[in-house]
N, CA, C and O atoms as a GROMACS GRO file, in nm:
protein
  392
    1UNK      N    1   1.043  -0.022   0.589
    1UNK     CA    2   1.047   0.122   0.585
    1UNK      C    3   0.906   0.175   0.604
    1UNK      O    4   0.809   0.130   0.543
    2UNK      N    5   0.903   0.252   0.672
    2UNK     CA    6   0.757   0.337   0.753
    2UNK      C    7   0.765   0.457   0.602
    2UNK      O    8   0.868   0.493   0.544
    3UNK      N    9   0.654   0.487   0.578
    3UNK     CA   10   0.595   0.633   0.550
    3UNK      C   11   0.582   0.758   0.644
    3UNK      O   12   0.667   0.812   0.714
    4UNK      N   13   0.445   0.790   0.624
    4UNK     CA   14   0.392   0.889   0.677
    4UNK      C   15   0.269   0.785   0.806
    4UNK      O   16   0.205   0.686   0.770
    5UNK      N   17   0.267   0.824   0.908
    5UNK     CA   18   0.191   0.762   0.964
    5UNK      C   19   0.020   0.778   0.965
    5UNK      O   20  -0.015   0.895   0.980
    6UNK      N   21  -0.069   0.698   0.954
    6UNK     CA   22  -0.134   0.764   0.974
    6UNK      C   23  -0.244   0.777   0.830
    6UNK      O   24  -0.366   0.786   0.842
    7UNK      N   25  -0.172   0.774   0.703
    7UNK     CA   26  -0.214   0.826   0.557
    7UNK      C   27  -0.244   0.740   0.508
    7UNK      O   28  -0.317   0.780   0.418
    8UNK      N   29  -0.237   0.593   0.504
    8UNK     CA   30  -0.287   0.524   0.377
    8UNK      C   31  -0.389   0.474   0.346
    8UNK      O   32  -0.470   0.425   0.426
    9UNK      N   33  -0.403   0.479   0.202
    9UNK     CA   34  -0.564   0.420   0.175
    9UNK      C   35  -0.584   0.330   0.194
    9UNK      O   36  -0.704   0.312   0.176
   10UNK      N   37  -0.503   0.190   0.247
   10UNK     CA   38  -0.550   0.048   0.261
   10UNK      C   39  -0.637   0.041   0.358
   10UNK      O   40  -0.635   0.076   0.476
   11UNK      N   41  -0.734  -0.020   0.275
   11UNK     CA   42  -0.883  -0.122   0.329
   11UNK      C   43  -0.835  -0.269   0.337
   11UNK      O   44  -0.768  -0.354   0.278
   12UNK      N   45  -0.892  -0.252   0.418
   12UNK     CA   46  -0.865  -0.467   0.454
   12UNK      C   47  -1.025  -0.537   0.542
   12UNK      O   48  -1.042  -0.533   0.664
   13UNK      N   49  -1.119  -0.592   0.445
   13UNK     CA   50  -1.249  -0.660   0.483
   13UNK      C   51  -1.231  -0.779   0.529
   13UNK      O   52  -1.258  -0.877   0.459
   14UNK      N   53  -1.176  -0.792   0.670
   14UNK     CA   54  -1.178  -1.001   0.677
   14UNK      C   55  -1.278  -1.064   0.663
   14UNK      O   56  -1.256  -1.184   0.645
   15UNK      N   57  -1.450  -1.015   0.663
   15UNK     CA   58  -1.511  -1.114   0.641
   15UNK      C   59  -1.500  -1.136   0.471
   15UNK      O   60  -1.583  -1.203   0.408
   16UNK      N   61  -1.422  -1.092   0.429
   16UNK     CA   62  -1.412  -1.174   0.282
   16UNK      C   63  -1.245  -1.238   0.249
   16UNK      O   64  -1.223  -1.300   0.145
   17UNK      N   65  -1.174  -1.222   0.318
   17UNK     CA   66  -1.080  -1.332   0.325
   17UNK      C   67  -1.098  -1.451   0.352
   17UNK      O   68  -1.161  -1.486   0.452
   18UNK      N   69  -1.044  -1.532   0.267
   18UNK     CA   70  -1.051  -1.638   0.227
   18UNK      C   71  -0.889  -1.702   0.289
   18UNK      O   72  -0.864  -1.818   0.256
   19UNK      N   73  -0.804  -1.642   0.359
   19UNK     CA   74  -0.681  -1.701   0.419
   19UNK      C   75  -0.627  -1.745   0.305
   19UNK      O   76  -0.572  -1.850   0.337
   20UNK      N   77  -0.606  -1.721   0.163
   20UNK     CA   78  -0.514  -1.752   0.084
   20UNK      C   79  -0.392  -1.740   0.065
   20UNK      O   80  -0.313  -1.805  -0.002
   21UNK      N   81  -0.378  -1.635   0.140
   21UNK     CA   82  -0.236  -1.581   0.188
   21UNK      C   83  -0.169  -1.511   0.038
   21UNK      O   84  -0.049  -1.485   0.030
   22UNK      N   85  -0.242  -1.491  -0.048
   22UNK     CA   86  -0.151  -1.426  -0.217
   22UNK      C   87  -0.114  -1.281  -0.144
   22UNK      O   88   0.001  -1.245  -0.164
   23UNK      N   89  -0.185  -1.206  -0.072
   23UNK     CA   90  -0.179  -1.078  -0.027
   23UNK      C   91  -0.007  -1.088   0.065
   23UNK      O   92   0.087  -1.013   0.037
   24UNK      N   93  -0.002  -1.188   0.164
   24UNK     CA   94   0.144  -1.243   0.197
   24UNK      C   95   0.228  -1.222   0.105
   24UNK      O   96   0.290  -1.116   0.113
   25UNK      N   97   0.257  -1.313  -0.008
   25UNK     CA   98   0.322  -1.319  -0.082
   25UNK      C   99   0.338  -1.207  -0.137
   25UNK      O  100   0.387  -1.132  -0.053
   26UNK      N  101   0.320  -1.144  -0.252
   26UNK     CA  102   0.297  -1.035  -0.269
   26UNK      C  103   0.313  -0.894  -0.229
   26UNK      O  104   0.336  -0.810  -0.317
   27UNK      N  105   0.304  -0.863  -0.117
   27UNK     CA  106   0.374  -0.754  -0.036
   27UNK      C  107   0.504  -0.759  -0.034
   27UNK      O  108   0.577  -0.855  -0.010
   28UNK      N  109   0.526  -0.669  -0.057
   28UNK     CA  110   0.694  -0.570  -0.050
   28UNK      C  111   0.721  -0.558   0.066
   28UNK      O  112   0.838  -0.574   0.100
   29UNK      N  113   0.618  -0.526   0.163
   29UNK     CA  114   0.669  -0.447   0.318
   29UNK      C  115   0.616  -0.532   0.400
   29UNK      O  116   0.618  -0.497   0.518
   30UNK      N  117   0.566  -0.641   0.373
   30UNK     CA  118   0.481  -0.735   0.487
   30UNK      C  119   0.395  -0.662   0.542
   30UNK      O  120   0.426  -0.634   0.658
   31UNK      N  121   0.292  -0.615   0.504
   31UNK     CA  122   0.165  -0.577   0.567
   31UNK      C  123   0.093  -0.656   0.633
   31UNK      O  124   0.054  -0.646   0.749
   32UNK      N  125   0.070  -0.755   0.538
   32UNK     CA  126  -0.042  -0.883   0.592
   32UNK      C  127   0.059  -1.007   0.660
   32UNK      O  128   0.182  -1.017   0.651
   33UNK      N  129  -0.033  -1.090   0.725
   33UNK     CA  130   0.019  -1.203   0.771
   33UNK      C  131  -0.057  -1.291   0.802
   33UNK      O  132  -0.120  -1.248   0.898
   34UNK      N  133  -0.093  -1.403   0.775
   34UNK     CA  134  -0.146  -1.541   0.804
   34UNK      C  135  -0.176  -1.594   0.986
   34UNK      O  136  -0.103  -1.659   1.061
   35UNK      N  137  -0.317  -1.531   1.010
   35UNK     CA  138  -0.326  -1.562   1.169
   35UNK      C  139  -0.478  -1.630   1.150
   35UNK      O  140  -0.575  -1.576   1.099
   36UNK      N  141  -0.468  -1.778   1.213
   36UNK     CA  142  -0.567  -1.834   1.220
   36UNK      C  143  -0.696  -1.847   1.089
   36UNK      O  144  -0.818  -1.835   1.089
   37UNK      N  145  -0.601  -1.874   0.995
   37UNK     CA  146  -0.625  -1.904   0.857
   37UNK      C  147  -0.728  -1.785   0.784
   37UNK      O  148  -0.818  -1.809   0.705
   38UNK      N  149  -0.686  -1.650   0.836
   38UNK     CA  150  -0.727  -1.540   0.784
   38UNK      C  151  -0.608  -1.493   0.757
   38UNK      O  152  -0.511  -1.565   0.779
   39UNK      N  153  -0.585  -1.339   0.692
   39UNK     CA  154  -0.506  -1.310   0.674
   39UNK      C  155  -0.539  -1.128   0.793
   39UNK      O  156  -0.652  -1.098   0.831
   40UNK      N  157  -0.428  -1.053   0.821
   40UNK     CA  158  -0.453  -0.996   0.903
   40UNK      C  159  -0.342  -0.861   0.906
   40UNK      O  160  -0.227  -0.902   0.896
   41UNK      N  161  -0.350  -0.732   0.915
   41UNK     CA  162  -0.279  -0.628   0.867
   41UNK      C  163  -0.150  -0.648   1.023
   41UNK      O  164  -0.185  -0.655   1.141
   42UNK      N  165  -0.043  -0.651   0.984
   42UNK     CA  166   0.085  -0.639   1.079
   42UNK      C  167   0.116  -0.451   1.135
   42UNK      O  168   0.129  -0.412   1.251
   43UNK      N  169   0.120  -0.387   1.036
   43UNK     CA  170   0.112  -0.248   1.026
   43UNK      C  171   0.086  -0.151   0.921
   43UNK      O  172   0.157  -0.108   0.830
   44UNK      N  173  -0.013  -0.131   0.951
   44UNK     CA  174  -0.067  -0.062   0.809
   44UNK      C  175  -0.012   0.098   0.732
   44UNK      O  176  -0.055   0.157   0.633
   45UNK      N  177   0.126   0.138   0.851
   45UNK     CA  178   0.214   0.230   0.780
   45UNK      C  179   0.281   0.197   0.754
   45UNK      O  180   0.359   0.287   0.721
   46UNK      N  181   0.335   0.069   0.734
   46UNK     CA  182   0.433   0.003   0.646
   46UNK      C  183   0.400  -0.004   0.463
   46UNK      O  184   0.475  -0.008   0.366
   47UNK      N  185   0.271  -0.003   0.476
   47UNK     CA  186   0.224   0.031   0.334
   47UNK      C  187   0.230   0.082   0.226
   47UNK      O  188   0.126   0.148   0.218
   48UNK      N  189   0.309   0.100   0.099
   48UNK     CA  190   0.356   0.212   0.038
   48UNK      C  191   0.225   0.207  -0.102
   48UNK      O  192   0.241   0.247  -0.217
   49UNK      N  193   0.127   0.158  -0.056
   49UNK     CA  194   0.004   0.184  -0.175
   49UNK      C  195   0.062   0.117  -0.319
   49UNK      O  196  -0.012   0.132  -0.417
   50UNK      N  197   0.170   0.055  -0.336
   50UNK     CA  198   0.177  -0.020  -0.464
   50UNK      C  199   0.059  -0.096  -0.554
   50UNK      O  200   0.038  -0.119  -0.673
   51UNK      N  201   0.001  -0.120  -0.439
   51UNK     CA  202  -0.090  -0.190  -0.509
   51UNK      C  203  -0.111  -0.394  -0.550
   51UNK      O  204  -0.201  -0.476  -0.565
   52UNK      N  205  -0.024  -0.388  -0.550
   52UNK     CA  206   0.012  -0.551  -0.544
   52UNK      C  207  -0.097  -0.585  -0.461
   52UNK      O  208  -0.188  -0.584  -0.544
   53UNK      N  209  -0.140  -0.608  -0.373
   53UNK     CA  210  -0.213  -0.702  -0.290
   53UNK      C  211  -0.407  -0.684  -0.334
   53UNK      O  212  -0.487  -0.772  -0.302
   54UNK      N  213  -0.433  -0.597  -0.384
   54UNK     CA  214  -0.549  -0.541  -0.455
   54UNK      C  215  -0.554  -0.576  -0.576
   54UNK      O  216  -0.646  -0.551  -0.654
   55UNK      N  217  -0.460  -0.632  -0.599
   55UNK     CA  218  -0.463  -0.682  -0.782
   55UNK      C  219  -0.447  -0.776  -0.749
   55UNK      O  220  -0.470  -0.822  -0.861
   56UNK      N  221  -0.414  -0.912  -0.659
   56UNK     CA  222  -0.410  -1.021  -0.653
   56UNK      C  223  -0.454  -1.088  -0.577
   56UNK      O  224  -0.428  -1.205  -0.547
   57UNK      N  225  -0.576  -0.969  -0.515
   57UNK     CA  226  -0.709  -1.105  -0.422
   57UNK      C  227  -0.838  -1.090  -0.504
   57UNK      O  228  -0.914  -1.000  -0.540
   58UNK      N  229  -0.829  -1.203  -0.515
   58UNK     CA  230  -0.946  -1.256  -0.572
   58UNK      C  231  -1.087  -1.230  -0.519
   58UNK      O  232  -1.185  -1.228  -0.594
   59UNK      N  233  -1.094  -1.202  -0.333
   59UNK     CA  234  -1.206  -1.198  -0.313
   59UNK      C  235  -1.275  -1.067  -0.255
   59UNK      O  236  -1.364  -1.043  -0.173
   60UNK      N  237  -1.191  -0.996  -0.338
   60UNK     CA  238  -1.261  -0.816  -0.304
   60UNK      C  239  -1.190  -0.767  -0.162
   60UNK      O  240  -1.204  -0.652  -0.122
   61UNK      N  241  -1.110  -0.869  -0.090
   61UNK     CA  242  -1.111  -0.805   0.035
   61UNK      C  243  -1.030  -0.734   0.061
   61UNK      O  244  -1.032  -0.694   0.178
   62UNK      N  245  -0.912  -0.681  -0.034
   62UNK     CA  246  -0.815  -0.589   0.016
   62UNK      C  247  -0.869  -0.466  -0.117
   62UNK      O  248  -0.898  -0.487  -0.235
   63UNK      N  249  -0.867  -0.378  -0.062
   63UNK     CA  250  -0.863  -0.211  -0.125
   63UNK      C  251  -0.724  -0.096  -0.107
   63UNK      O  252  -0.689  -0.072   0.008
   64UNK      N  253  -0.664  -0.042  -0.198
   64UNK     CA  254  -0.601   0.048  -0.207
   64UNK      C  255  -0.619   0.174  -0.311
   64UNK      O  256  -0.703   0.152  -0.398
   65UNK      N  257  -0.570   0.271  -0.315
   65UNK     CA  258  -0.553   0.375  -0.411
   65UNK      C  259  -0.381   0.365  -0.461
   65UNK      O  260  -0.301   0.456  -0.442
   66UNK      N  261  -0.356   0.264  -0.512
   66UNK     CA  262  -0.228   0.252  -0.555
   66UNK      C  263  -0.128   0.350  -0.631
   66UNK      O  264  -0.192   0.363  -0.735
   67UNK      N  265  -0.031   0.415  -0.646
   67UNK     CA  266  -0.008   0.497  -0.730
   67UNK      C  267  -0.006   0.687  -0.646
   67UNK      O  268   0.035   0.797  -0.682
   68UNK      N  269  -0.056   0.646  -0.557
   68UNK     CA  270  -0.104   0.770  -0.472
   68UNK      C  271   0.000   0.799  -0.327
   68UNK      O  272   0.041   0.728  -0.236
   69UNK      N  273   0.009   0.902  -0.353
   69UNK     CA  274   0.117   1.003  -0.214
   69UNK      C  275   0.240   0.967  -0.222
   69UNK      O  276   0.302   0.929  -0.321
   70UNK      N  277   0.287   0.982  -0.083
   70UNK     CA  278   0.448   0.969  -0.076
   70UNK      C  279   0.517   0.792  -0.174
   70UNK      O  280   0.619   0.770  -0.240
   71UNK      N  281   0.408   0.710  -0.137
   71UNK     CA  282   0.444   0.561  -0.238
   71UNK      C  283   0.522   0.624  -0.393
   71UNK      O  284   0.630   0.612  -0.452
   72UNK      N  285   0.397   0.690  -0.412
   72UNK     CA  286   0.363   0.743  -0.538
   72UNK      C  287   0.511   0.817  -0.654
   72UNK      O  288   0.547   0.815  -0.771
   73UNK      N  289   0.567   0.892  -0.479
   73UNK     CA  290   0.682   0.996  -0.534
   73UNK      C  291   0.825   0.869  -0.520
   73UNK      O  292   0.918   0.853  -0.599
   74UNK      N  293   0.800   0.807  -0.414
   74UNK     CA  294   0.952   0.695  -0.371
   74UNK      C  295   0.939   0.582  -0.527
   74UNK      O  296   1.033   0.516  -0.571
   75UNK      N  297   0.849   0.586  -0.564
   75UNK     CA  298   0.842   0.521  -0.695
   75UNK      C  299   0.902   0.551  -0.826
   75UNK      O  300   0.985   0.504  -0.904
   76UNK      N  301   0.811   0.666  -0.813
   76UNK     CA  302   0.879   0.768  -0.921
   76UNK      C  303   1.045   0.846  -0.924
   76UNK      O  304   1.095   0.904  -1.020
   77UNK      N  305   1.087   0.829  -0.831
   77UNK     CA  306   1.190   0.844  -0.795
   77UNK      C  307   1.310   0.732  -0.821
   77UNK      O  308   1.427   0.759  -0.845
   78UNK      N  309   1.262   0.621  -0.811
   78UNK     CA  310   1.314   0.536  -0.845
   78UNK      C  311   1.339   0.496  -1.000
   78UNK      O  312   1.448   0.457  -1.042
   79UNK      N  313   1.234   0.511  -1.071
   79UNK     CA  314   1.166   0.509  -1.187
   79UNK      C  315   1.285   0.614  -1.297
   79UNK      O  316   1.349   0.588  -1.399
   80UNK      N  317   1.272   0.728  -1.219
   80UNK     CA  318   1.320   0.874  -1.291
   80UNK      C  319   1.454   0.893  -1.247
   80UNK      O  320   1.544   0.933  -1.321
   81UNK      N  321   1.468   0.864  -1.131
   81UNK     CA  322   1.616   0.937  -1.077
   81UNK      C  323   1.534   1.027  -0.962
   81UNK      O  324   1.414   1.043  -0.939
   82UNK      N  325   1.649   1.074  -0.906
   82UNK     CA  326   1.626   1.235  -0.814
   82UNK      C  327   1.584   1.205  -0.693
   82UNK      O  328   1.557   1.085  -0.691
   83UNK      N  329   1.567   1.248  -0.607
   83UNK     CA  330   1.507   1.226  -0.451
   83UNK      C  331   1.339   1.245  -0.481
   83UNK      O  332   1.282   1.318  -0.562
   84UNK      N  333   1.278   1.134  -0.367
   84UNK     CA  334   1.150   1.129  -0.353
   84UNK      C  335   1.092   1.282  -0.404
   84UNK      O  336   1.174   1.371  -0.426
   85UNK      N  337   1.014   1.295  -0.413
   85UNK     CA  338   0.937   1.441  -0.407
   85UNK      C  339   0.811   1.384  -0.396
   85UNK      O  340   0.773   1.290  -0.465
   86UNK      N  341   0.758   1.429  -0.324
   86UNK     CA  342   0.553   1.427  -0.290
   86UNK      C  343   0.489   1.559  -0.331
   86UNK      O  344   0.372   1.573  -0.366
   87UNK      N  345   0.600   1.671  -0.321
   87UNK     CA  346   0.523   1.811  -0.354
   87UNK      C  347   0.411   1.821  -0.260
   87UNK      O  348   0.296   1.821  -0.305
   88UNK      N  349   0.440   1.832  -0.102
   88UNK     CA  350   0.329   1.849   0.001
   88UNK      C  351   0.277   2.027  -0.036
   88UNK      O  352   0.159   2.063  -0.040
   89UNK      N  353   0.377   2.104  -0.056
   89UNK     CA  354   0.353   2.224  -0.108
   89UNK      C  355   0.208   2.235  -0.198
   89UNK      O  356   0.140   2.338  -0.204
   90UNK      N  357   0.185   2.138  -0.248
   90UNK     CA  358   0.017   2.155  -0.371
   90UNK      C  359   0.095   2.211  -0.508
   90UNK      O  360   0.019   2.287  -0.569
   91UNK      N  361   0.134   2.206  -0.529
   91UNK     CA  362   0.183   2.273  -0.693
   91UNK      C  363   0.161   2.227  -0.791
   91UNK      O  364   0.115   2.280  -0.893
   92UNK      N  365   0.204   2.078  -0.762
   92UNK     CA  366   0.209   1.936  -0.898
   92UNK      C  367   0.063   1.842  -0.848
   92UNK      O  368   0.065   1.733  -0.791
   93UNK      N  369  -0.008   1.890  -0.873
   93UNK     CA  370  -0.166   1.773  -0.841
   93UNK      C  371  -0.106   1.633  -0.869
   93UNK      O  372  -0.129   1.554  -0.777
   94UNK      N  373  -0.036   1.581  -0.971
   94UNK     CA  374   0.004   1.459  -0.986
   94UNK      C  375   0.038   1.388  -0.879
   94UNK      O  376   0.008   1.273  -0.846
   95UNK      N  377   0.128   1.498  -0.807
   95UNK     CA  378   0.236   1.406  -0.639
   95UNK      C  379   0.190   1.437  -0.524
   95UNK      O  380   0.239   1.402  -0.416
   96UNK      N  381   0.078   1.514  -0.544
   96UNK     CA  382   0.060   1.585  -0.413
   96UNK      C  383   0.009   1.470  -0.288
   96UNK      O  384  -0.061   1.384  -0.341
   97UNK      N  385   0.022   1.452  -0.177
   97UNK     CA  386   0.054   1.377  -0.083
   97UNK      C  387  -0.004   1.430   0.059
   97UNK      O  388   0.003   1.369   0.166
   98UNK      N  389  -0.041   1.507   0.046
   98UNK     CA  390  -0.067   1.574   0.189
   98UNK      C  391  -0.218   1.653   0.150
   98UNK      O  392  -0.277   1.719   0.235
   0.00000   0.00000   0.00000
């Protein structure tokens, strides 16, 4: 499942991959993938900022703002009930997304 195109905070440094592949594992949406014993972004709007892959490399090389935008609301949504909401409108600073 795609997002918003275009929006996410993922950073990805290969000169500090280490090809461990935990960032593989770990992903929900297959972001990363194992090419020539690095690891390497497949599509980076597939991304929903969870966060998983930033909490489980060891060597600094993946960055996110986890918890943040539309991820943020399809989460909470899940979490709470009700349809996504991002609140692109600005109203709720918490969800805001845009």
């Amino acid at each position: 499942m795609k997002y918003l195109a275009n929006v996410t905070t993922l950073e990805f440094s290969p000169e500090k991959c280490t090809g461990c592949g935990r960032c593989v594992e770990v992903c929900p949406h297959g972001v990363f993938e194992i090419n020539e014993k690095k690891a390497h972004i497949t599509d980076k709007d597939l991304c929903m900022e969870c966060g998983a892959c930033t909490n489980n490399c060891e060597f600094g090389a993946i960055k996110v703002n986890s918890g943040v935008g539309c991820a943020s609301a399809v989460i909470n949504s899940i979490l709470y009930g009700g349809e996504p909401a991002c609140d692109c409108n600005g109203t709720d600073s918490k969800s805001a997304c845009c």
